[in-house]
MIZAFI-641558 format. One line per field, with one value per residue: x, y, z of N, C-alpha, C, O, CB in turn; residue number from 1; chain. Coordinates in steps of 0.02 Angstrom, whole numbers, always signed. Glycine has a CB too. Example, Ala and Ser with C-alpha at 12.3 -4.5 7.8 and 13.67 -1.06 7.14 Angstrom:
# residues 2
n_X <- [+660;+642]
n_Y <- [-284;-112]
n_Z <- [+390;+354]
ca_X <- [+615;+684]
ca_Y <- [-225;-53]
ca_Z <- [+390;+357]
c_X <- [+660;+645]
c_Y <- [-165;+2]
c_Z <- [+390;+394]
o_X <- [+712;+670]
o_Y <- [-166;+57]
o_Z <- [+423;+402]
cb_X <- [+565;+704]
cb_Y <- [-224;-30]
cb_Z <- [+452;+286]
pos <- [1;2]
unit <- [A;A]
# end
This chain:
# residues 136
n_X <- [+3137;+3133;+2979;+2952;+2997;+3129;+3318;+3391;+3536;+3640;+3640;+3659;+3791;+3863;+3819;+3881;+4021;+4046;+4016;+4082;+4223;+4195;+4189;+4336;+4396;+4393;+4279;+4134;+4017;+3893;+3887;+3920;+3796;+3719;+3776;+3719;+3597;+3528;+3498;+3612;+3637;+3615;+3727;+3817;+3799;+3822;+3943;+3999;+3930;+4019;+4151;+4131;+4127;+4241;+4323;+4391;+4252;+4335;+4438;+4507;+4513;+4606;+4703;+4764;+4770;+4886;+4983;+4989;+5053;+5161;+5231;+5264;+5352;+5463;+5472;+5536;+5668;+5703;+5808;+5924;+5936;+5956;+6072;+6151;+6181;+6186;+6105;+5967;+5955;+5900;+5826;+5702;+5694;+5641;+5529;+5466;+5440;+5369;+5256;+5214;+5178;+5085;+4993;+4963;+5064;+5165;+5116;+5091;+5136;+5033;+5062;+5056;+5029;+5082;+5011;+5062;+4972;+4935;+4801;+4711;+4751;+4685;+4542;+4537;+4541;+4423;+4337;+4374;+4306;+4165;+4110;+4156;+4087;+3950;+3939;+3930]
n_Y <- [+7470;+7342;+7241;+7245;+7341;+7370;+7392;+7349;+7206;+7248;+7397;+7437;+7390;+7482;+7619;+7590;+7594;+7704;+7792;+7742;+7777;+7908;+7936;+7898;+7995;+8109;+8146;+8189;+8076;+8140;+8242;+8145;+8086;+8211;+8230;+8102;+8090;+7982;+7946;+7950;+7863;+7740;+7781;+7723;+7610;+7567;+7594;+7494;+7363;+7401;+7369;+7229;+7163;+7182;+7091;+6932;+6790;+6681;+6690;+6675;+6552;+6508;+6572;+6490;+6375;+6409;+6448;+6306;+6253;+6332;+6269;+6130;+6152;+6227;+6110;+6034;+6071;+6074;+5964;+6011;+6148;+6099;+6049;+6157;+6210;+6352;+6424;+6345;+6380;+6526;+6530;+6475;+6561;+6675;+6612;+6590;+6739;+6753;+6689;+6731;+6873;+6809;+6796;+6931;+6934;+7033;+7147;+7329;+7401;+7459;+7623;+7721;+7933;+8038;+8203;+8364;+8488;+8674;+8772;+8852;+8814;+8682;+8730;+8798;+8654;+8611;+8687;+8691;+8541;+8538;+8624;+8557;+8440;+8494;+8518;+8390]
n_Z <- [+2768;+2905;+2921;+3069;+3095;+3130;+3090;+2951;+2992;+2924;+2902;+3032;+3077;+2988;+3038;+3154;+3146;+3067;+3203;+3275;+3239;+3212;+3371;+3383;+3317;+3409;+3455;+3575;+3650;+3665;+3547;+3441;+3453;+3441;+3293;+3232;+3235;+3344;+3516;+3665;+3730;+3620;+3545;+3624;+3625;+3481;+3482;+3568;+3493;+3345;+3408;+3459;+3331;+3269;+3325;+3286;+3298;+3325;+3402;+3516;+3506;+3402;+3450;+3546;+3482;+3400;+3502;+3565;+3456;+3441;+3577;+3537;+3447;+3552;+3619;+3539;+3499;+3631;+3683;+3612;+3662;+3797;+3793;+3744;+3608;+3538;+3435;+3444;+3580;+3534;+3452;+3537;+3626;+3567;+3518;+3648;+3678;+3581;+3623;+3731;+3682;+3635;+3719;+3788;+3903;+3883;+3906;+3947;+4113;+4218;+4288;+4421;+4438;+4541;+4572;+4637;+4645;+4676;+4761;+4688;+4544;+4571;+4597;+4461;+4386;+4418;+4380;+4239;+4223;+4260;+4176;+4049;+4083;+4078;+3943;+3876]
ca_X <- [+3147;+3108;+2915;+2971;+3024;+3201;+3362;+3454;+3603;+3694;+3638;+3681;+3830;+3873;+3822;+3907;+4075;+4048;+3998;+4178;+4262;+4183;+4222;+4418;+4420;+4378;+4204;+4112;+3960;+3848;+3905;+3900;+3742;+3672;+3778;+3704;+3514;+3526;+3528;+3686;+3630;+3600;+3803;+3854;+3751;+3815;+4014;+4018;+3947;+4087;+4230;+4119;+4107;+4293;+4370;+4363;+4225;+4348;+4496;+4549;+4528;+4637;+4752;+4758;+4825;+4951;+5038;+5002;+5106;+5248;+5233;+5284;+5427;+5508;+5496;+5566;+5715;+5726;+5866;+5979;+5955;+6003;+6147;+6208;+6173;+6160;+6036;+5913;+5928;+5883;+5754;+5666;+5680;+5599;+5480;+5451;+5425;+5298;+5202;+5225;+5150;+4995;+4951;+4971;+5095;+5218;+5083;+5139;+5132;+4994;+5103;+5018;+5073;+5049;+5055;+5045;+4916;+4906;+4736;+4708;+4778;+4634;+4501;+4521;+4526;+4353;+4295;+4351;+4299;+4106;+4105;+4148;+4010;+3901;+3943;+3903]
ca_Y <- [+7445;+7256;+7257;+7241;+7405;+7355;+7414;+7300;+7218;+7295;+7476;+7453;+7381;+7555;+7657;+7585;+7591;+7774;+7807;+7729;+7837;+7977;+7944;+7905;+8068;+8153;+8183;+8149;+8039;+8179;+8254;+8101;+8082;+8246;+8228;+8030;+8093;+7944;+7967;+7947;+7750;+7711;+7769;+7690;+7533;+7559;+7582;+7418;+7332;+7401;+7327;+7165;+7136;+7176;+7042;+6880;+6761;+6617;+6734;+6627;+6463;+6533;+6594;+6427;+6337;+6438;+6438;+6245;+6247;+6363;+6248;+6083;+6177;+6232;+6029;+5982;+6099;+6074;+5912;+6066;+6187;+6087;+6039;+6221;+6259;+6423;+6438;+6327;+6434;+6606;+6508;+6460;+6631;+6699;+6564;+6613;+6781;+6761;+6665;+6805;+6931;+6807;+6793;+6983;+6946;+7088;+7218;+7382;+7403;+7534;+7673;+7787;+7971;+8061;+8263;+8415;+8577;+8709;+8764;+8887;+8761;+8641;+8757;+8798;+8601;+8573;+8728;+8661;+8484;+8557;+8654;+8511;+8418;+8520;+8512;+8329]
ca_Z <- [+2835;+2868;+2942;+3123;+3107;+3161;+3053;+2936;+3025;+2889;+2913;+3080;+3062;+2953;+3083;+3232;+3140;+3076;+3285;+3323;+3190;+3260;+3434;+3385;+3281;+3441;+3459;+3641;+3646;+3650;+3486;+3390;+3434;+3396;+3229;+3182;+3256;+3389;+3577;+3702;+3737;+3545;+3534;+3650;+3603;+3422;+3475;+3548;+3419;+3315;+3451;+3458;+3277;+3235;+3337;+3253;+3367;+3356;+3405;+3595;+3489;+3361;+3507;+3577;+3438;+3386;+3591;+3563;+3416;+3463;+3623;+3495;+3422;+3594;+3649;+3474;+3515;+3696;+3692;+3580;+3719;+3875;+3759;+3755;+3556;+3541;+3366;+3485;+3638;+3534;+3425;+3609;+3682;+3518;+3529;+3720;+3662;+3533;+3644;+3790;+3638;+3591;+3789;+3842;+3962;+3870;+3893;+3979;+4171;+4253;+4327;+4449;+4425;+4561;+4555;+4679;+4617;+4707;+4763;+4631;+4501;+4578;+4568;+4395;+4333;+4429;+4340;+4173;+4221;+4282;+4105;+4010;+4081;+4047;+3870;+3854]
c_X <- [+3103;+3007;+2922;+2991;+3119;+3257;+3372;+3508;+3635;+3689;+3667;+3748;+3871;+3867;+3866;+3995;+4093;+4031;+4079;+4207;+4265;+4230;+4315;+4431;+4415;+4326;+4164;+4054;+3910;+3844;+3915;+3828;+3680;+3694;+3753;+3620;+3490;+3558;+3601;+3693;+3651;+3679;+3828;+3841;+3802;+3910;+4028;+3988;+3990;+4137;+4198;+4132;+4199;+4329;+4316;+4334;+4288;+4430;+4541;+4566;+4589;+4724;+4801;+4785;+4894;+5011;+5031;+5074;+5167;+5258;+5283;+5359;+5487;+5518;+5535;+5624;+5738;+5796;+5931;+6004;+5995;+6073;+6193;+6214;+6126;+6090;+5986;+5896;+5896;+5828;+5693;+5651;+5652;+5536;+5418;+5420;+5361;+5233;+5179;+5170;+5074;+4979;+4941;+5014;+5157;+5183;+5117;+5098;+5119;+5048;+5061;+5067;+5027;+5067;+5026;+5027;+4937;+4848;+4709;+4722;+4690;+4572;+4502;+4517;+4472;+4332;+4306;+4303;+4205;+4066;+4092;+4067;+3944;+3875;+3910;+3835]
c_Y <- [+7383;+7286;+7259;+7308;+7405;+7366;+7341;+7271;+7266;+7377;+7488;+7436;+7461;+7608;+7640;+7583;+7655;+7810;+7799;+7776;+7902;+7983;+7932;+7972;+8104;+8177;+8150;+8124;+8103;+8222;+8214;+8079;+8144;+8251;+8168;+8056;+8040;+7981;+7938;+7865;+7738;+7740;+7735;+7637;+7514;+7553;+7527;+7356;+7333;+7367;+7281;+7150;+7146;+7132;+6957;+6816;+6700;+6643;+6689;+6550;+6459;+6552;+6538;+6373;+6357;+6419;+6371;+6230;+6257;+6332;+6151;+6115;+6177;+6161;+6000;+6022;+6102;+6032;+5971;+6113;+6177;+6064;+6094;+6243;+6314;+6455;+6409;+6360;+6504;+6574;+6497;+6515;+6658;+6678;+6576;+6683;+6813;+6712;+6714;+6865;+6894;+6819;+6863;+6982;+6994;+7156;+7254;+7388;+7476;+7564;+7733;+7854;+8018;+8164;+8292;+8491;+8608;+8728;+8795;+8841;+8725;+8663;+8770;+8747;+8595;+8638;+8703;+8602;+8503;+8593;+8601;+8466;+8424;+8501;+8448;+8301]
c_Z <- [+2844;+2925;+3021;+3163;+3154;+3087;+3040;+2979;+2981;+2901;+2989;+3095;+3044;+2995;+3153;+3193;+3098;+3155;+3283;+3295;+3225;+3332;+3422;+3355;+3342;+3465;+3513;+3611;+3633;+3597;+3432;+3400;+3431;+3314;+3182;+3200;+3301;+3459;+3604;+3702;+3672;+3536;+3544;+3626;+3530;+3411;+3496;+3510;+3370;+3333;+3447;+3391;+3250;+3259;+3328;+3315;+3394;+3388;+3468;+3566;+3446;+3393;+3541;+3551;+3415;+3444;+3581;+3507;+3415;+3532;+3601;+3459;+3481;+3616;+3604;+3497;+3572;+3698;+3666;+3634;+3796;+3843;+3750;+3690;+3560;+3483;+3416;+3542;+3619;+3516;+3477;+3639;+3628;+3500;+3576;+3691;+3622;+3583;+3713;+3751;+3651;+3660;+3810;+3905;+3946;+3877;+3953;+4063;+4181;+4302;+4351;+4451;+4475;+4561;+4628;+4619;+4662;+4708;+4688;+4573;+4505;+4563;+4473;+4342;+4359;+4392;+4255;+4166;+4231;+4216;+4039;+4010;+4051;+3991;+3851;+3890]
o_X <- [+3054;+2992;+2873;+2998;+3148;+3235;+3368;+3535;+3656;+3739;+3695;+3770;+3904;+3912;+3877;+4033;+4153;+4036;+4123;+4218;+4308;+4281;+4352;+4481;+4444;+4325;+4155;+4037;+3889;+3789;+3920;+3800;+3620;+3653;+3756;+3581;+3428;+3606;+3640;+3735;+3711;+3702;+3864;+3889;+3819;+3940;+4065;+4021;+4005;+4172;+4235;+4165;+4215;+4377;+4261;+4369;+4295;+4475;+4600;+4606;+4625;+4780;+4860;+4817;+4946;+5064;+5090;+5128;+5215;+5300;+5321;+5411;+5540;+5575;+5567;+5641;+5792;+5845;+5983;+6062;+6032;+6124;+6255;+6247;+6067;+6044;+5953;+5838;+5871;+5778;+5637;+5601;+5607;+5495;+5357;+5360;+5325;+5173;+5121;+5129;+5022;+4940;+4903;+5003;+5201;+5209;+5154;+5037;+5152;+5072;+5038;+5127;+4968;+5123;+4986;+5057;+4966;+4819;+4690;+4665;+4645;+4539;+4461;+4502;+4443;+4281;+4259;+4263;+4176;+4005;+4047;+4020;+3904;+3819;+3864;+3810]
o_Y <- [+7369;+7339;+7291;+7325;+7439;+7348;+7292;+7316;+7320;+7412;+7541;+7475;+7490;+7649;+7682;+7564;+7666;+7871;+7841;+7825;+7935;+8016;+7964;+8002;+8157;+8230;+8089;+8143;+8106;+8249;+8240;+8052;+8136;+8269;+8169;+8027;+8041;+8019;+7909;+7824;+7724;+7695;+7704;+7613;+7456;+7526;+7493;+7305;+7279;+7336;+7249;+7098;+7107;+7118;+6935;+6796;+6678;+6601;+6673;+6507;+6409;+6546;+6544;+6331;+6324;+6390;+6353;+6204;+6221;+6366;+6121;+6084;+6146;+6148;+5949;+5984;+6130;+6065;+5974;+6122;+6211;+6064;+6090;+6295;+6324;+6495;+6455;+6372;+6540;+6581;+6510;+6521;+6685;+6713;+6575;+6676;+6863;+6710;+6722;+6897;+6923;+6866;+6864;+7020;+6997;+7210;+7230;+7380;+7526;+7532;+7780;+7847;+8035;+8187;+8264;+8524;+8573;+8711;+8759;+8832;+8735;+8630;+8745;+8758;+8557;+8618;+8697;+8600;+8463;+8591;+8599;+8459;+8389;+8478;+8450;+8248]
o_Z <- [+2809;+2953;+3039;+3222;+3196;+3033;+3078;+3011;+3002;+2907;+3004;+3136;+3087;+2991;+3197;+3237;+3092;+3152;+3288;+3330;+3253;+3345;+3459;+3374;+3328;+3496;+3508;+3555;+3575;+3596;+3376;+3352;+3422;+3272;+3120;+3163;+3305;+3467;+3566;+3683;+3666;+3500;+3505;+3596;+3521;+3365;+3460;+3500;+3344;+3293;+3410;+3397;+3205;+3223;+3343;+3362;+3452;+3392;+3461;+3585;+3451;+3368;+3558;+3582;+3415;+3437;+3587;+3520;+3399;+3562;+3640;+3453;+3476;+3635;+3617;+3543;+3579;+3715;+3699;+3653;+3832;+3877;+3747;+3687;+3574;+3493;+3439;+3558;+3662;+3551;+3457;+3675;+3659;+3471;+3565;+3681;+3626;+3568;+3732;+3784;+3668;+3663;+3859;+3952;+3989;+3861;+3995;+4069;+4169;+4348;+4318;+4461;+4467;+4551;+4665;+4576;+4704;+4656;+4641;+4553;+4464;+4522;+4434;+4284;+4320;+4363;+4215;+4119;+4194;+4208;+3997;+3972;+4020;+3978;+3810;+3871]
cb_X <- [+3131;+3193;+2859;+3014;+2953;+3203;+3417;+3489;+3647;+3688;+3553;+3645;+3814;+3824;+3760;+3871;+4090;+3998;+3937;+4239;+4222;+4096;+4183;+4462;+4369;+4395;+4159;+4099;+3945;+3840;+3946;+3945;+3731;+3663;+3837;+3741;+3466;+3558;+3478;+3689;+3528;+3521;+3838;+3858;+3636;+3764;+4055;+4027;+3916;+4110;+4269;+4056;+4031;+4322;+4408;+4425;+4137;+4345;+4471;+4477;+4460;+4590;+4709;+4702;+4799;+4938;+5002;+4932;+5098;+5259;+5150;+5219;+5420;+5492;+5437;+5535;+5712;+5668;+5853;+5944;+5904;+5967;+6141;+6288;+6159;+6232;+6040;+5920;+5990;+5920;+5763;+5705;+5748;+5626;+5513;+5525;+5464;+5316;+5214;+5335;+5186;+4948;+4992;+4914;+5114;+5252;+4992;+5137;+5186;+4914;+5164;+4991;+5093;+5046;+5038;+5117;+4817;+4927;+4708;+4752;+4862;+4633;+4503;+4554;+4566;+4318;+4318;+4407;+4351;+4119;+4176;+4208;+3993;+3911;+4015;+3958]
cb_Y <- [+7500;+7133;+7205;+7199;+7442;+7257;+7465;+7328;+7152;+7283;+7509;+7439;+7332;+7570;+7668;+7492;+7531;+7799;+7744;+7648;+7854;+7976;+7882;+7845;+8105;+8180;+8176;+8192;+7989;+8204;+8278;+8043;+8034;+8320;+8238;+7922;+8085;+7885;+7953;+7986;+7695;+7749;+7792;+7693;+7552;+7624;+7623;+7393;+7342;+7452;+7340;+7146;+7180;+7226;+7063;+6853;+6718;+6540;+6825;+6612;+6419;+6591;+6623;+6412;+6326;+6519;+6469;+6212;+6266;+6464;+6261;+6067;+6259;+6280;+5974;+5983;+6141;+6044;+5825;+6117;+6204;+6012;+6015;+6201;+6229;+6467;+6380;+6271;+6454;+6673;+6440;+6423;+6682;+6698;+6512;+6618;+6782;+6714;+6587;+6847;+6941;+6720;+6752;+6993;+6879;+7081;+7221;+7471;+7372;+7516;+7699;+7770;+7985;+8014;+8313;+8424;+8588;+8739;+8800;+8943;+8706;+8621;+8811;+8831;+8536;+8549;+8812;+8641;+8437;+8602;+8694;+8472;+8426;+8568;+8514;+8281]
cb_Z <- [+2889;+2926;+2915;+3118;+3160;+3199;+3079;+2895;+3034;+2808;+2906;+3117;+3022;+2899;+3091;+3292;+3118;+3023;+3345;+3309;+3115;+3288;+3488;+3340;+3213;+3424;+3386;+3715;+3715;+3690;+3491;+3388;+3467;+3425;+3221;+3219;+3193;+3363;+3626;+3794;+3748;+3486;+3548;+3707;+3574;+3386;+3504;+3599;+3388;+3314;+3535;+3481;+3235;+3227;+3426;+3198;+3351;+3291;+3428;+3683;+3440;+3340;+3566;+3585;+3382;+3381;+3690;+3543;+3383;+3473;+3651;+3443;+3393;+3644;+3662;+3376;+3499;+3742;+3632;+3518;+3729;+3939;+3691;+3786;+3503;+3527;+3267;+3502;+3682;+3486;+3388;+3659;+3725;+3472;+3553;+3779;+3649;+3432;+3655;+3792;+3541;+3541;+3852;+3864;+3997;+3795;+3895;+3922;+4201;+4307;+4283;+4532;+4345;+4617;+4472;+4739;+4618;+4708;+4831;+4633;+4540;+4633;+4610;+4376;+4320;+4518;+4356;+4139;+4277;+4346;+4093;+4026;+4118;+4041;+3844;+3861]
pos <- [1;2;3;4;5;6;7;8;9;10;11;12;13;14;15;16;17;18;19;20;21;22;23;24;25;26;27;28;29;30;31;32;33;34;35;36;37;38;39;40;41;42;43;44;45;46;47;48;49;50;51;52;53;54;55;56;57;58;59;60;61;62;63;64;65;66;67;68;69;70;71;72;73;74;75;76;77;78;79;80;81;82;83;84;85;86;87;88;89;90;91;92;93;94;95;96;97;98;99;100;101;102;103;104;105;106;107;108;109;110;111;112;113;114;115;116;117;118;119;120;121;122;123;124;125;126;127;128;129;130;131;132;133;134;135;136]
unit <- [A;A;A;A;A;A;A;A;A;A;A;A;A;A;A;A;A;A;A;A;A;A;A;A;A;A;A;A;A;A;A;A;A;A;A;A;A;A;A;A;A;A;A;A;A;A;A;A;A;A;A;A;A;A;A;A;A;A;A;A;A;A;A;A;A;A;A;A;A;A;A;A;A;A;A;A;A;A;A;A;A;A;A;A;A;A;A;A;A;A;A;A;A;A;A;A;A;A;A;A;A;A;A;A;A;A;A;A;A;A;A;A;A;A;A;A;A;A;A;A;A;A;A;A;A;A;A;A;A;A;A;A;A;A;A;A]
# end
């Protein structure tokens, strides 16, 4: 350990992407960290380092050119489209599409779901939900 007493990046690195693992396999914060020997923070701390470190830093610049690019294609094909060929109108809406994907504007729409319990019903999810707690 370096004299600072501070981890390698790399060891930590290693640990914060065995933490995520964990937590996608299923396992709450408080069970990965009595199974790594780090507290609840030092998980959490250590899972997003994992999500920071897997998306690439230059990822929006990267983003940015591409929609520029497929932005140069649809103008090079525009004069085809108001002309009424059809290969230029799908190529444009496929165009449109992929640039719809890189932005997130195809992502899926929050749907509230609402239900009716009965009381009994209700009582017994705050008794699981008060249990669970516990647990973690």
């Amino acid at each position: 350990m370096p004299a600072n007493n501070r981890k390698p990046p790399a060891a930590m690195l290693e640990e914060a992407r065995k933490c995520y693992e964990l937590q996608v396999a299923g396992f709450s914060t408080y069970q990965i960290a009595e199974k790594m020997g780090f507290s609840q923070k030092t998980v959490r701390t250590r899972i997003e380092l994992h999500i920071t470190k897997r998306v690439h830093p230059k990822v929006d610049e990267m983003r940015t050119r591409q929609v520029a690019r497929l932005e140069v294609y649809i103008r090079s094909l525009w004069s085809k489209v108001t002309a009424g060929d059809e290969k230029a109108i799908n190529a444009v809406i496929r165009t449109e599409e992929r640039i719809a994907r890189l932005l997130g504007l195809d992502m899926p729409q929050q749907i509230a779901v609402l239900t009716h319990t009965p009381e009994s019903d209700a009582l017994d999810v705050q008794k699981m939900l008060r249990a669970r707690k516990e647990q973690e």
